[in-house]
N, C-alpha and C positions, 0 to 999 in steps of 0.2 A: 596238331593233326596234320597240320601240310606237310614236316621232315616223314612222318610216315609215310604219304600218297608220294613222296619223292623215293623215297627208299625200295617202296614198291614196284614203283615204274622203273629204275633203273639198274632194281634185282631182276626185274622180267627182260631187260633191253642191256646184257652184257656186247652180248657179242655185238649187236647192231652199233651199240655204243663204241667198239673197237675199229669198227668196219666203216662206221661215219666218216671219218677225218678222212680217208682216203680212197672213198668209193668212185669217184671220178672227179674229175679235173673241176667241179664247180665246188666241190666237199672239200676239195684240197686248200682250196684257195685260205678258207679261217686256217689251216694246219700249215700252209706252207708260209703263210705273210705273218702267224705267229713265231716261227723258227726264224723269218728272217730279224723280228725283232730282238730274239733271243739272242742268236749269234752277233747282232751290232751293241749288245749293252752287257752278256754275259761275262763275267770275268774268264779268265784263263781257265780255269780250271777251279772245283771248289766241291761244298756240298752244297746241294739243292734240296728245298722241298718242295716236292710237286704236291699240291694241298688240294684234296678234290678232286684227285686226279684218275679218278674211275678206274675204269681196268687198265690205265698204264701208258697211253700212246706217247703221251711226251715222258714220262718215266725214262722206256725203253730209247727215245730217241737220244735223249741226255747220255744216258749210260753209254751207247753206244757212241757218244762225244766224244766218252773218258770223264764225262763229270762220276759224281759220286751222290746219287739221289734218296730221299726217303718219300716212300708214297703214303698218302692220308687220304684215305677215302670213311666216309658213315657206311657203305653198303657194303654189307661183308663179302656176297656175290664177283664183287668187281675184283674185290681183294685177291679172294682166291682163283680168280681167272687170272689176274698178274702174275701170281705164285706161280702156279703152271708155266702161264711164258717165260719169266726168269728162268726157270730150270731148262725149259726146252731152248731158249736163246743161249744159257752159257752164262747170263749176266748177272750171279749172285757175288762176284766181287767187287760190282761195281753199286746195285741195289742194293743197299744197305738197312733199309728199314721198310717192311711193308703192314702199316698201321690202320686200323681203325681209330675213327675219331672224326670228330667234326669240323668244320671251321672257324667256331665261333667261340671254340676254347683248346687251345690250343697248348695247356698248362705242364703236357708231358715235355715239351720242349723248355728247353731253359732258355731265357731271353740273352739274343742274339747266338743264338744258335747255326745259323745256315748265311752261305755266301753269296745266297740269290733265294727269293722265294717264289713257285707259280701259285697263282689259282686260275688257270684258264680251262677255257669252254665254259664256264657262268657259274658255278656254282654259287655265287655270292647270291645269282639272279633265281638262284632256290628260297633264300630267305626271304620270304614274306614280312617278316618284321622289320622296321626301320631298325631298331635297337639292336638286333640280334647281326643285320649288316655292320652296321658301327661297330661292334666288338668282336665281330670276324675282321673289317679290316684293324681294328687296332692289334688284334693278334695277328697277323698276316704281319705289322712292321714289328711287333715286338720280337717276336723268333729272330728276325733279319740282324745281321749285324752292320755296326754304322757306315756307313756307302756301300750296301747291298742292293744292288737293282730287285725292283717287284715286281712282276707283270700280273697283272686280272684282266679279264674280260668276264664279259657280258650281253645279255640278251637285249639288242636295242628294242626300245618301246615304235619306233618307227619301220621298224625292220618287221616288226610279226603286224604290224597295220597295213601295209605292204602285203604282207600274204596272207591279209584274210582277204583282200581285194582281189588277189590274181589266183587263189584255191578251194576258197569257202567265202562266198560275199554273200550267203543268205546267213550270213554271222553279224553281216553291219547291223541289223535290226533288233538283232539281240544282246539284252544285258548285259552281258559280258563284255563286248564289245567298247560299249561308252565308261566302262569300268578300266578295261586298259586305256584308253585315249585317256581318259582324266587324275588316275590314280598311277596307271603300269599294273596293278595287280591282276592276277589271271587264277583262280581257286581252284582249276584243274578240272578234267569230264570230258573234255573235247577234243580227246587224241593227243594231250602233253600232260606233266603234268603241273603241281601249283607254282608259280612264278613271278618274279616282279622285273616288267620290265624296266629296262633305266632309259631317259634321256641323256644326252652328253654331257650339258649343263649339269646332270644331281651326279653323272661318275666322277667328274674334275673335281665338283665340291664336296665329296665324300673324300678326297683324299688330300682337300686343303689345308694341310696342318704345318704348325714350325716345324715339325720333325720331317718333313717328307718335300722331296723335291720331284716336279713333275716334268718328266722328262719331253714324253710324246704321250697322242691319243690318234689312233688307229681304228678306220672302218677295215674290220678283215675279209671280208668281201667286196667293200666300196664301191667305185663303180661297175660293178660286176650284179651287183646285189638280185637274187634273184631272177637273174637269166641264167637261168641254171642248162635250159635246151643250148642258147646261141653262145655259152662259153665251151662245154662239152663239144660243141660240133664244131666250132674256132677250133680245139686242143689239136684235132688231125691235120692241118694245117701250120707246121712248126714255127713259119716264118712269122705269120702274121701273132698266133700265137704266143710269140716269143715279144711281139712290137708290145702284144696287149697288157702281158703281165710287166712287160717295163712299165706301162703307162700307170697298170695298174699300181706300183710301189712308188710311183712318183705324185702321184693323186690321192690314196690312202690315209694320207694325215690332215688333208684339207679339212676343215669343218662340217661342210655337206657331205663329202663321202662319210666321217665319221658317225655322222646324224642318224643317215638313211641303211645304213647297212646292219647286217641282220647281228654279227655281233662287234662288238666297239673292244678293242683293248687300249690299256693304259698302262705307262712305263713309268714309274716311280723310282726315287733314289732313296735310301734311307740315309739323312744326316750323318755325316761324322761326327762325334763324339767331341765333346768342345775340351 
């Protein structure tokens, strides 16, 4: 029931979903401090699969690299708004595959198939089942080929406790509520929809395996997390602006920032091949 209430909500939320990553300088920050981890682990050049990757934002930004991407999304909606921009961008020689399909099987691809894989902006943090996360990421390294960088992110569990405090606090007293604090789950009704948040501690040991080496773990907002007025109103002020987001790439990996921020990404290797 939940991949549907997901499906729904992110057939209804294309374009918002497009326009998010870069509606202003606080939205940028998960978009921009993702790219910067992309470009310090990306190989030269390669194919990508952007998995999850809704209607295309980092798609399009790879392509426009010169990488060579296949996009995988469940909601057809988002597919076909990619479609559109491909054509309208120019970028059908560089998008190479625009797929339906899920995350958590991933059986069109042949294993190690791609020279980097994404799943960012949460989609993992769609799956409400423990199991069905674990076999998304076991297909997430299986496509990968051996020393392929992985990046996932995710919906921090501290990060949306955080904003039901500073936007919705007549939420503390209700169910739901002690339901993420103790579980991360969220069954959807209240303006998102159904979701599981992570702790930092369950994303590092979800990707604890011999086969996978863990590079970094990133708050992509960090300390920024929810000052969304006093970073937008900083951005018109270049200098100081410019001090902040240094401070903020140099603070990003620490533990607290990781924790507290609204979403957490994580940089995996996939083993070499013995």
């Amino acid at each position: 029931m939940s991949d549907i209430l997901v499906k729904e909500y992110y057939a209804d939320n294309v374009r918002n979903e497009w326009r998010r990553l870069i509606k202003d300088a606080y939205h940028r920050l998960e978009f921009d401090t993702t790219l910067h981890f992309l470009d310090k682990y990306l190989p030269a050049r390669g194919l990508v699969l952007d998995a999850g990757g809704g209607p295309g934002r980092y798609t399009f930004e790879l392509a426009k690299k010169g990488y060579n991407v296949t996009l995988l999304d469940a909601t057809q909606a988002n597919l076909d708004f990619a479609r559109r921009m491909v054509m309208r961008r120019g970028l059908q020689s560089r998008v190479k595959q625009i797929m339906t399909g899920s995350i958590v099987d991933l059986t069109q691809f042949p294993e190690a198939s791609f020279d980097a894989v994404l799943c960012t902006g949460g989609p993992l943090s769609h799956l409400l089942d423990a199991n069905d996360r674990t076999r998304a990421i076991s297909e997430l390294i299986r496509v990968a080929k051996p020393g392929a960088p992985i990046f996932v992110s995710v919906i921090s569990r501290f990060g949306v406790i955080i904003e039901i405090l500073k936007y919705s606090a007549h939420e503390i007293e209700m169910p739901h509520f002690q339901q993420i604090l103790e579980t991360g789950d969220y069954l959807g009704g209240r303006g998102f929809t159904a979701c599981h948040f992570s702790l930092p501690e369950e994303l590092r040991q979800a990707f604890t395996r011999p086969d996978i080496e863990i590079l970094e773990m990133a708050g992509l907002e960090g300390i920024s997390t929810h000052h969304n007025r006093q970073l937008n109103q900083l951005e018109k002020d270049e200098k100081r602006y410019k001090i902040w987001m240094d401070t903020h790439l140099q603070t990003c990996t620490h533990p607290s920032a990781v924790g507290m921020s609204e979403h957490m990404l994580i940089v995996c290797r996939k083993s070499q091949a013995d």
